[in-house]
Biopython code that builds the backbone (N, CA, C, O; Angstrom):
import numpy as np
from Bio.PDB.StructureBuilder import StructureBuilder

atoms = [
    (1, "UNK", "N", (-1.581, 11.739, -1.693)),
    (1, "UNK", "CA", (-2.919, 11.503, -1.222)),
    (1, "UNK", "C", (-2.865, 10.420, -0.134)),
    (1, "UNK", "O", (-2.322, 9.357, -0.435)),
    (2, "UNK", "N", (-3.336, 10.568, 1.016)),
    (2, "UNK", "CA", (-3.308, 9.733, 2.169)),
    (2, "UNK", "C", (-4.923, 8.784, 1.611)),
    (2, "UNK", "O", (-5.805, 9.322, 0.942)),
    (3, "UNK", "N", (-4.955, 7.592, 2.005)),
    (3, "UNK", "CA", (-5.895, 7.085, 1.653)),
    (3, "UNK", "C", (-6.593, 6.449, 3.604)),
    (3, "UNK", "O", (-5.853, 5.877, 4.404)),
    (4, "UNK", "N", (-8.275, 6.823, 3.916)),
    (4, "UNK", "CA", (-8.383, 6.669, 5.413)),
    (4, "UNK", "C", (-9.765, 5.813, 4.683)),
    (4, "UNK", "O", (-10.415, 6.041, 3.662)),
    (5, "UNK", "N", (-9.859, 4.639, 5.829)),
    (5, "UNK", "CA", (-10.992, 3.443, 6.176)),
    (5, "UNK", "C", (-11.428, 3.528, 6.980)),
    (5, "UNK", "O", (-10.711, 3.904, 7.907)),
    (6, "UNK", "N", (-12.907, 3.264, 7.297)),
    (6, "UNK", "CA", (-13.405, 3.114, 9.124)),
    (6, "UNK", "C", (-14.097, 1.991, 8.548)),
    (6, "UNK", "O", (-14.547, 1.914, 7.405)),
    (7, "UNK", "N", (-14.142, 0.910, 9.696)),
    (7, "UNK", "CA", (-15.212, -0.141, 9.822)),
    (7, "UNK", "C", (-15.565, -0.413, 10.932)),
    (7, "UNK", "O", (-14.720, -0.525, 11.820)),
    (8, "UNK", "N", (-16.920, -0.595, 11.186)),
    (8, "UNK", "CA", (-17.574, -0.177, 12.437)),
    (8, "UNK", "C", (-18.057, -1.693, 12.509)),
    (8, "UNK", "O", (-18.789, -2.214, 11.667)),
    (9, "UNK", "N", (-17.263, -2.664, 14.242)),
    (9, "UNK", "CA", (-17.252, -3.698, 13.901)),
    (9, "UNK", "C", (-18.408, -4.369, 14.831)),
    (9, "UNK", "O", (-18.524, -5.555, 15.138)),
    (10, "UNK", "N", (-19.370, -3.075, 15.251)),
    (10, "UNK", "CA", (-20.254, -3.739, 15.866)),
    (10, "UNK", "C", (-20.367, -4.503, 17.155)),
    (10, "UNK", "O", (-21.433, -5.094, 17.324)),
    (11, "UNK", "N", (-19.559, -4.584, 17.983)),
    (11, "UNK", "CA", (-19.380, -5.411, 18.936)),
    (11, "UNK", "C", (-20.369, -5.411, 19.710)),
    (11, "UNK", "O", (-20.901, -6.435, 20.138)),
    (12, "UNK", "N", (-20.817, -3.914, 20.045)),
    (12, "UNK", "CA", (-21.940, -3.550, 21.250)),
    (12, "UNK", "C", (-21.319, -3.904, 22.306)),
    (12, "UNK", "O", (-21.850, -4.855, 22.881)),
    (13, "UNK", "N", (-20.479, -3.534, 22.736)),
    (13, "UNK", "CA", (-19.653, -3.543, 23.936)),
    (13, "UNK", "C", (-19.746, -5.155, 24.423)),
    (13, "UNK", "O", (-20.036, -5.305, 25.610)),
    (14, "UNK", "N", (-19.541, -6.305, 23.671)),
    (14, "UNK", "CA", (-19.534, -7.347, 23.606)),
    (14, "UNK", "C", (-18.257, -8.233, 23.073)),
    (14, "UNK", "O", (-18.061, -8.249, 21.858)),
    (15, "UNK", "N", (-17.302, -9.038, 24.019)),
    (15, "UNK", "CA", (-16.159, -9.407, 23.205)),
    (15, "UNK", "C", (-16.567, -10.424, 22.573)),
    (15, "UNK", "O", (-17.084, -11.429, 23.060)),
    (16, "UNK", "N", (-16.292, -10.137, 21.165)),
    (16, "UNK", "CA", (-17.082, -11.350, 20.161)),
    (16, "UNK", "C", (-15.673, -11.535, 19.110)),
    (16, "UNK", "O", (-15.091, -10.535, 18.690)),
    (17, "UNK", "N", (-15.277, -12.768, 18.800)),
    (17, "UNK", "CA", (-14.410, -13.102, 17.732)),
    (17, "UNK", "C", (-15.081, -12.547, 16.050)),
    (17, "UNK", "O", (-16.090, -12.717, 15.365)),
    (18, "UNK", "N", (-13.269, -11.529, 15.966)),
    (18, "UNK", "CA", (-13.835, -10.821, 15.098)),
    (18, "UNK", "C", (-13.411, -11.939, 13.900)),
    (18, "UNK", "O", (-12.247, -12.283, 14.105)),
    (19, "UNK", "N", (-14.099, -12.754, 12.476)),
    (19, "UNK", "CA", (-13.674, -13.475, 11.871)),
    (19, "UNK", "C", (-12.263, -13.021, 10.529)),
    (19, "UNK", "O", (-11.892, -11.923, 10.114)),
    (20, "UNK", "N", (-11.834, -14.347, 10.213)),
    (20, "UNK", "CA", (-10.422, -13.928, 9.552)),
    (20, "UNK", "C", (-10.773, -13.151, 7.771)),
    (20, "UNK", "O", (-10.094, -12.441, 7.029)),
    (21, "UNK", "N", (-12.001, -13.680, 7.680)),
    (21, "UNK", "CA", (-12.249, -12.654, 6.431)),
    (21, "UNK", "C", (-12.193, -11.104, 6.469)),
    (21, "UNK", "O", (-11.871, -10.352, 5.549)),
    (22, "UNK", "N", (-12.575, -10.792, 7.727)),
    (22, "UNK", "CA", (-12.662, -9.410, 8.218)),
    (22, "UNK", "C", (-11.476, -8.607, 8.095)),
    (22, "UNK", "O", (-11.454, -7.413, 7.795)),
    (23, "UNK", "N", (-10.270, -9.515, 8.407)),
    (23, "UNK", "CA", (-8.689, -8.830, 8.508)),
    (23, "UNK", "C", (-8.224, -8.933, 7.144)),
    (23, "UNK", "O", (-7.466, -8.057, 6.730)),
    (24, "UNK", "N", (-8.581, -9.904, 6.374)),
    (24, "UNK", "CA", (-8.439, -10.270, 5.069)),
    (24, "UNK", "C", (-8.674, -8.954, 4.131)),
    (24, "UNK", "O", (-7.799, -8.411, 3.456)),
    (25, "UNK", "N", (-10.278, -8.487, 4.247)),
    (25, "UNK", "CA", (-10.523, -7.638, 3.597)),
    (25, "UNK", "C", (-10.263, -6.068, 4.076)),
    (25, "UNK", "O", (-10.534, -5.208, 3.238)),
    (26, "UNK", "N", (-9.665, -5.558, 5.602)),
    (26, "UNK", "CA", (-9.230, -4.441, 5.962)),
    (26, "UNK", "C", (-7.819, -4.486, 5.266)),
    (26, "UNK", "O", (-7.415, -3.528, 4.608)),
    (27, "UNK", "N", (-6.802, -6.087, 5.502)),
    (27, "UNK", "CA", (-5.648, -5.540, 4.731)),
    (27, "UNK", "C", (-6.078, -5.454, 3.200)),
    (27, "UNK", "O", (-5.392, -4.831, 2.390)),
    (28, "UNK", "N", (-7.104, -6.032, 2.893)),
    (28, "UNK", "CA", (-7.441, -5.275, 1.002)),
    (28, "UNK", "C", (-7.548, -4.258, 0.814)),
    (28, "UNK", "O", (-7.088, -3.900, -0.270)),
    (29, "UNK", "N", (-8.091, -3.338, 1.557)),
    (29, "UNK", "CA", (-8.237, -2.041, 1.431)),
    (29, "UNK", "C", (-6.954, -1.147, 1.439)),
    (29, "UNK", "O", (-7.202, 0.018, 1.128)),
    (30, "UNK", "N", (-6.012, -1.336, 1.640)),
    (30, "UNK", "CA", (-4.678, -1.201, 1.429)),
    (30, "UNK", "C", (-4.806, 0.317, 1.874)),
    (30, "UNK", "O", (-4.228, 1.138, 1.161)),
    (31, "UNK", "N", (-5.412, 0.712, 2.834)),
    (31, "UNK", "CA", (-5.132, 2.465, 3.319)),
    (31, "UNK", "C", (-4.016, 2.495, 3.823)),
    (31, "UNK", "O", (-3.223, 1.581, 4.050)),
    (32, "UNK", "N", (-3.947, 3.753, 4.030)),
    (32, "UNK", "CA", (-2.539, 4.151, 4.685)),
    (32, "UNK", "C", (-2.689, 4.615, 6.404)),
    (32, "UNK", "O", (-1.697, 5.046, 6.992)),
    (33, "UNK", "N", (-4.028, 4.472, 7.109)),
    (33, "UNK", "CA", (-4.999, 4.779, 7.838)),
    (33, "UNK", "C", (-6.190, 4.152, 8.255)),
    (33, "UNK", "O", (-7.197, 4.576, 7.689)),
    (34, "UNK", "N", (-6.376, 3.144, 9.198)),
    (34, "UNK", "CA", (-7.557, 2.273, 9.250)),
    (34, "UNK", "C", (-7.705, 2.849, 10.786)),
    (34, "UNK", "O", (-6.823, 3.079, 11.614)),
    (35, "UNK", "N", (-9.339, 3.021, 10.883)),
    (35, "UNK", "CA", (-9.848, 3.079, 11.955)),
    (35, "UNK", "C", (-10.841, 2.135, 12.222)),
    (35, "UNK", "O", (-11.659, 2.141, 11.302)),
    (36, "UNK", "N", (-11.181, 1.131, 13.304)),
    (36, "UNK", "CA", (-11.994, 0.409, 13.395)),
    (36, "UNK", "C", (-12.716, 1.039, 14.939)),
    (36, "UNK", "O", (-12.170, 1.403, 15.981)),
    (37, "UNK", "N", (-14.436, 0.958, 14.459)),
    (37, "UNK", "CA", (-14.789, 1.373, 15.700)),
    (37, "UNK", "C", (-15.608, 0.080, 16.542)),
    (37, "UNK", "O", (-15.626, -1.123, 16.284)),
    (38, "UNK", "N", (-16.164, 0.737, 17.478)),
    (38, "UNK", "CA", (-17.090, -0.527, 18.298)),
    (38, "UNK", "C", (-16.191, -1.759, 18.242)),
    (38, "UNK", "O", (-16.489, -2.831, 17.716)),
    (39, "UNK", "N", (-14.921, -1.420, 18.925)),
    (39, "UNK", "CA", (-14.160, -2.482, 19.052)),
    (39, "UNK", "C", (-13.514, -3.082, 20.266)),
    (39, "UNK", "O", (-12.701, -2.492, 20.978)),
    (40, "UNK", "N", (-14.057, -4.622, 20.485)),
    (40, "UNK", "CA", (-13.481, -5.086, 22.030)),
    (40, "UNK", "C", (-12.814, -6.317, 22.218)),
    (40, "UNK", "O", (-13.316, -7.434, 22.101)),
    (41, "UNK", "N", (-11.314, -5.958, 22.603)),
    (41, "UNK", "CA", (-10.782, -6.918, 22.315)),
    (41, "UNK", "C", (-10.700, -8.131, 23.462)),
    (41, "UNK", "O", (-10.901, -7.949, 24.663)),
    (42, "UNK", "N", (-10.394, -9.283, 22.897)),
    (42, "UNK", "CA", (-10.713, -10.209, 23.855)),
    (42, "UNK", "C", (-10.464, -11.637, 23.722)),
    (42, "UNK", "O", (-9.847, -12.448, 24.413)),
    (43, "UNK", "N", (-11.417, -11.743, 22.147)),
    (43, "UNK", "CA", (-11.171, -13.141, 21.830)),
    (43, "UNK", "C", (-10.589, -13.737, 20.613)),
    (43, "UNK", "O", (-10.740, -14.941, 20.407)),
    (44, "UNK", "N", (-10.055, -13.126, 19.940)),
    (44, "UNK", "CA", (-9.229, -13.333, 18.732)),
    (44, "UNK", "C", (-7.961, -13.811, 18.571)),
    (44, "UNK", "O", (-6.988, -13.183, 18.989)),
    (45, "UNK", "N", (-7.830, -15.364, 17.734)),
    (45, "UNK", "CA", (-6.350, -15.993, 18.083)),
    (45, "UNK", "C", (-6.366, -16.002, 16.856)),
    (45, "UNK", "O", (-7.365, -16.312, 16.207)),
    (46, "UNK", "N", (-4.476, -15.420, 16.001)),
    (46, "UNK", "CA", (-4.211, -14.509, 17.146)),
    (46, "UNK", "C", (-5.607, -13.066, 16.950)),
    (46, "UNK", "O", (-6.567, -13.036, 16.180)),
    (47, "UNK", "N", (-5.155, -12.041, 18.000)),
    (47, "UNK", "CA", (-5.402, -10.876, 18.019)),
    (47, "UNK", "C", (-5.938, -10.073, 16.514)),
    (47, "UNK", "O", (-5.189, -10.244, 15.552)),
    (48, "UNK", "N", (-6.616, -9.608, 16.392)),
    (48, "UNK", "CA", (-7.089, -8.220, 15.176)),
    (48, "UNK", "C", (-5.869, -7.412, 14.849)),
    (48, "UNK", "O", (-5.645, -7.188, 13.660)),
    (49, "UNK", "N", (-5.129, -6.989, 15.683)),
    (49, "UNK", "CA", (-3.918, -5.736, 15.491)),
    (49, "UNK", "C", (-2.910, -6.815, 15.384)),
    (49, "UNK", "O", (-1.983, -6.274, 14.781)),
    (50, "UNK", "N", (-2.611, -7.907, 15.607)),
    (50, "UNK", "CA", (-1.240, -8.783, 15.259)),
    (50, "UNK", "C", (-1.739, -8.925, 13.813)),
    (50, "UNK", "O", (-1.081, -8.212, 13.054)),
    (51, "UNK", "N", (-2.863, -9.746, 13.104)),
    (51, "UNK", "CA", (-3.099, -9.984, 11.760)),
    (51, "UNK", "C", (-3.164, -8.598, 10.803)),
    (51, "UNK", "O", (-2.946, -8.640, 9.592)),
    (52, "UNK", "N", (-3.480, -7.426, 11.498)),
    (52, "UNK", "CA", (-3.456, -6.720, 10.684)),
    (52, "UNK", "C", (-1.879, -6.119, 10.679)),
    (52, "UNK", "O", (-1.664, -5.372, 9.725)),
    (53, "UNK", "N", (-1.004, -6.280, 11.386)),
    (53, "UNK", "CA", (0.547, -6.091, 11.661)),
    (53, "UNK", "C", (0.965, -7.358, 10.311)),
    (53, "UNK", "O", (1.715, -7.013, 9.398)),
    (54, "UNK", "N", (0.543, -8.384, 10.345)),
    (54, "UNK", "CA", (0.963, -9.498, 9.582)),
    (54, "UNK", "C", (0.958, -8.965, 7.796)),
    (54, "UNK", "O", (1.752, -9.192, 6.883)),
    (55, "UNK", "N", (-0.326, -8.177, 7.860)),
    (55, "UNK", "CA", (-1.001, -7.113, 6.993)),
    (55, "UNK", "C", (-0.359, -6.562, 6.066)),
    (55, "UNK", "O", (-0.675, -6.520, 4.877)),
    (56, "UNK", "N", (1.056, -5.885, 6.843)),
    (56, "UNK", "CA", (1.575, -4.387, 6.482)),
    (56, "UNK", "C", (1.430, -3.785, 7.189)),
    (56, "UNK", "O", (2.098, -2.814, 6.833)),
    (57, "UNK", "N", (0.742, -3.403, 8.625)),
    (57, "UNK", "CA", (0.662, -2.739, 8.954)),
    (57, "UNK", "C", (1.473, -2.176, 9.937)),
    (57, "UNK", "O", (1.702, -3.012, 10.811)),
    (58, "UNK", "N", (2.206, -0.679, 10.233)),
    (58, "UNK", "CA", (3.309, -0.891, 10.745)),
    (58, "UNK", "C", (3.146, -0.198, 12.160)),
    (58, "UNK", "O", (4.183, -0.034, 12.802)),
    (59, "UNK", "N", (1.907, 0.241, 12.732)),
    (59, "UNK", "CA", (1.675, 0.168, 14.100)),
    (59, "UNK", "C", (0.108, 0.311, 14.440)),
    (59, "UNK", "O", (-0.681, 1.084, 13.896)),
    (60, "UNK", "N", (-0.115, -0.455, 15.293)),
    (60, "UNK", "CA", (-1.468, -0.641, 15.644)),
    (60, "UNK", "C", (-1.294, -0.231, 17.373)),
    (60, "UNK", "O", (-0.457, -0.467, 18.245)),
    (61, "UNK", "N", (-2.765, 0.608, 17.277)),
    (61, "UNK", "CA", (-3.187, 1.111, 18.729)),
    (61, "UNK", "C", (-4.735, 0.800, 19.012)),
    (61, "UNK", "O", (-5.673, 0.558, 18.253)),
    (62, "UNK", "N", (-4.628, 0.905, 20.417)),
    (62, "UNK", "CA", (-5.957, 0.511, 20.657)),
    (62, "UNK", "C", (-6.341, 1.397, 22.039)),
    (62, "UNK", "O", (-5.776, 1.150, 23.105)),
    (63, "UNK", "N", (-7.170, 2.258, 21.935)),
    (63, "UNK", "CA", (-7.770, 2.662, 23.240)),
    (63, "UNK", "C", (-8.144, 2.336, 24.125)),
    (63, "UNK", "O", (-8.976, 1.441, 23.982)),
    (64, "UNK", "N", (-7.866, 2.745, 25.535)),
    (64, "UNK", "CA", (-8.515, 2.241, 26.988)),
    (64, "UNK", "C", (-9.758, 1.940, 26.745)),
    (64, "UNK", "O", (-10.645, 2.401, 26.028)),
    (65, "UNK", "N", (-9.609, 0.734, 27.772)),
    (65, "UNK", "CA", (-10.797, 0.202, 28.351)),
    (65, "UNK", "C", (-10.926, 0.953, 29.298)),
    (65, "UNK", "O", (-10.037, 1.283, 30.082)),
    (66, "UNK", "N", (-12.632, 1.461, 29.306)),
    (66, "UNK", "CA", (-13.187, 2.726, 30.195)),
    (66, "UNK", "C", (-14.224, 2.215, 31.635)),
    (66, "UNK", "O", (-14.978, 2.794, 32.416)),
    (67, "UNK", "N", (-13.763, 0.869, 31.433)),
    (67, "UNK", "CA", (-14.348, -0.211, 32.272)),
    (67, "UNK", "C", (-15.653, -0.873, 31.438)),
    (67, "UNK", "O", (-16.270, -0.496, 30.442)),
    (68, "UNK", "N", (-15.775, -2.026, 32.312)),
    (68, "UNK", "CA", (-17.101, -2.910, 31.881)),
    (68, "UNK", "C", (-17.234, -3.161, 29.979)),
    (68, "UNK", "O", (-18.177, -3.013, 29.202)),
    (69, "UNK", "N", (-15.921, -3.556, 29.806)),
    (69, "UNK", "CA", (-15.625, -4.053, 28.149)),
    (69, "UNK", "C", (-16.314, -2.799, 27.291)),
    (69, "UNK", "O", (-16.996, -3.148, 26.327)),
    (70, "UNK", "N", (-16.226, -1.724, 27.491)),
    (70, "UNK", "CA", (-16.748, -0.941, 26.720)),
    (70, "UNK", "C", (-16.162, -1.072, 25.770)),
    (70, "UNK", "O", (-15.086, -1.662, 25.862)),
    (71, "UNK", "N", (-16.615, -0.578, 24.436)),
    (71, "UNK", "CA", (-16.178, -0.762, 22.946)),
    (71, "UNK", "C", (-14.948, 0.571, 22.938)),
    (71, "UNK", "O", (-15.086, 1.724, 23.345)),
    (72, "UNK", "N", (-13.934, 0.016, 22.416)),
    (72, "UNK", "CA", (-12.990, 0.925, 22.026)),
    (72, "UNK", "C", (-12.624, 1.179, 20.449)),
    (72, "UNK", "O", (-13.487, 0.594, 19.795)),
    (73, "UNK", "N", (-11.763, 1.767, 19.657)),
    (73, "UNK", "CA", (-11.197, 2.434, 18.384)),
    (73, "UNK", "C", (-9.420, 1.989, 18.728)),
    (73, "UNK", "O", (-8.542, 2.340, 19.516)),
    (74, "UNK", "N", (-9.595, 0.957, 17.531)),
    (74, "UNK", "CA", (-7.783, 0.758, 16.876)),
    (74, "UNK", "C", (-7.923, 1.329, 15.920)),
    (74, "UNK", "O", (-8.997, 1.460, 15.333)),
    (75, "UNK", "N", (-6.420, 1.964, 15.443)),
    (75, "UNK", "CA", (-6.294, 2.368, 14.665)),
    (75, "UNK", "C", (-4.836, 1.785, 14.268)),
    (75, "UNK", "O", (-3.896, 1.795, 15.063)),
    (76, "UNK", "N", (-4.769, 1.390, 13.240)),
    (76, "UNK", "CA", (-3.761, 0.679, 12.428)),
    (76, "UNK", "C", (-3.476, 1.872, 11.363)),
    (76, "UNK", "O", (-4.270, 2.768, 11.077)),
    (77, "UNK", "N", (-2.337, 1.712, 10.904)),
    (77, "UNK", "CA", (-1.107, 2.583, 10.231)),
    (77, "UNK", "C", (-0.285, 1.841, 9.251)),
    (77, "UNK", "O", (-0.311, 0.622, 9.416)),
    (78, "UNK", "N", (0.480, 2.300, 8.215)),
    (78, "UNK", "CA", (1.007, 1.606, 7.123)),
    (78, "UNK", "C", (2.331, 2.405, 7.667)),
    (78, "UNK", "O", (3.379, 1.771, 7.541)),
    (79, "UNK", "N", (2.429, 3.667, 8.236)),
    (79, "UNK", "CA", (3.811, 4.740, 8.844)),
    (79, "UNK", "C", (3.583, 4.333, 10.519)),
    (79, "UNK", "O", (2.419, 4.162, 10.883)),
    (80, "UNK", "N", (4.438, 4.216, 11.298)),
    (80, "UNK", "CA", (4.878, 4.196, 12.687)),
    (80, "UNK", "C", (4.279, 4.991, 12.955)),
    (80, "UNK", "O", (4.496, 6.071, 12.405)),
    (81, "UNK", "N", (2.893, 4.847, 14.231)),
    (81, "UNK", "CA", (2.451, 6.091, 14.766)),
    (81, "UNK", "C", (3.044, 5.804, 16.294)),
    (81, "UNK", "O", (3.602, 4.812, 16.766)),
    (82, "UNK", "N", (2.564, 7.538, 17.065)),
    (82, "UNK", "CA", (2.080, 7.123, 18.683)),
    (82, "UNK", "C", (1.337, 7.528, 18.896)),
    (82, "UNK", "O", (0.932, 8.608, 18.467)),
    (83, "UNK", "N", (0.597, 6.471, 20.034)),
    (83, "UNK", "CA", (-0.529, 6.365, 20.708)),
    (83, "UNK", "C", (-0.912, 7.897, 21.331)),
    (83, "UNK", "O", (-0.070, 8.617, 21.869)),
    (84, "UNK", "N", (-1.864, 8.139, 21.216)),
    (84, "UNK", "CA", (-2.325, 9.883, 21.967)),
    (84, "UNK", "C", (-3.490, 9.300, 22.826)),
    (84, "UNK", "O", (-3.906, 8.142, 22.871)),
    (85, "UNK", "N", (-3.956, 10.550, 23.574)),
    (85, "UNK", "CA", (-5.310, 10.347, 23.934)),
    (85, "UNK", "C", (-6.439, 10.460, 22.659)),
    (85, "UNK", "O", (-6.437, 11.159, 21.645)),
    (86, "UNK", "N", (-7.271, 9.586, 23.108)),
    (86, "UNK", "CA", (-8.572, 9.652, 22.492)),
    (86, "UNK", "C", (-9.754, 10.913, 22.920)),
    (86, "UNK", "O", (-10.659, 10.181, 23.322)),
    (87, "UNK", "N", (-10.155, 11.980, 23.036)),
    (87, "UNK", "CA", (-10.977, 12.897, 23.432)),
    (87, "UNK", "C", (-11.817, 12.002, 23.404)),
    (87, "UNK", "O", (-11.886, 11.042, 22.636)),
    (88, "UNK", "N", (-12.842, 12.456, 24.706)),
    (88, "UNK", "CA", (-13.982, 11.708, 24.965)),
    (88, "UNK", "C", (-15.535, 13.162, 24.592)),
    (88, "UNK", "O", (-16.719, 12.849, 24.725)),
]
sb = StructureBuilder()
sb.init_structure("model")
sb.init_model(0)
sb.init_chain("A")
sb.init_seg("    ")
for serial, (resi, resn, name, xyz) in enumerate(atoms, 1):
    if name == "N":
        sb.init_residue(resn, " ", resi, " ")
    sb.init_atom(name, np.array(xyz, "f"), 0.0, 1.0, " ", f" {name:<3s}", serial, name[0])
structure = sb.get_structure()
């Protein structure tokens, strides 16, 4: 059984520090599959995808910026992925 998460982090196409409880409780969820949406990266020390790497997690991706900080989708992995296109 593959176990999949989404958390929708709200940004509104806004780079906002995502807080450390947040990574805390995505690595609780212990999936094998995390998708985070409305996500813009920017201001996080460190980074969302390094803490969740710190996690367990064993590859994190993150979709183009489509210009003007639009909100993008990481997706973090517990198995080695690669990056694909995202269909728009």
């Amino acid at each position: 059984m593959m176990r999949v998460a989404t958390w929708n982090l709200n940004h509104r196409a806004a780079a906002r520090q995502v807080p450390l409880w947040i990574s805390a409780e995505l690595t609780a969820l212990a999936a094998d599959a995390l998708v985070i949406t409305e996500y813009v990266p920017g201001r996080d020390d460190p980074p969302l995808g390094a803490r969740l790497i710190d996690g367990g997690a064993a590859s994190v991706s993150v979709s183009d910026d489509r210009g003007s900080g639009d909100n993008r989708i990481l997706i973090a992995t517990k198995h080695p992925h690669r990056r694909g296109p995202i269909a728009q």
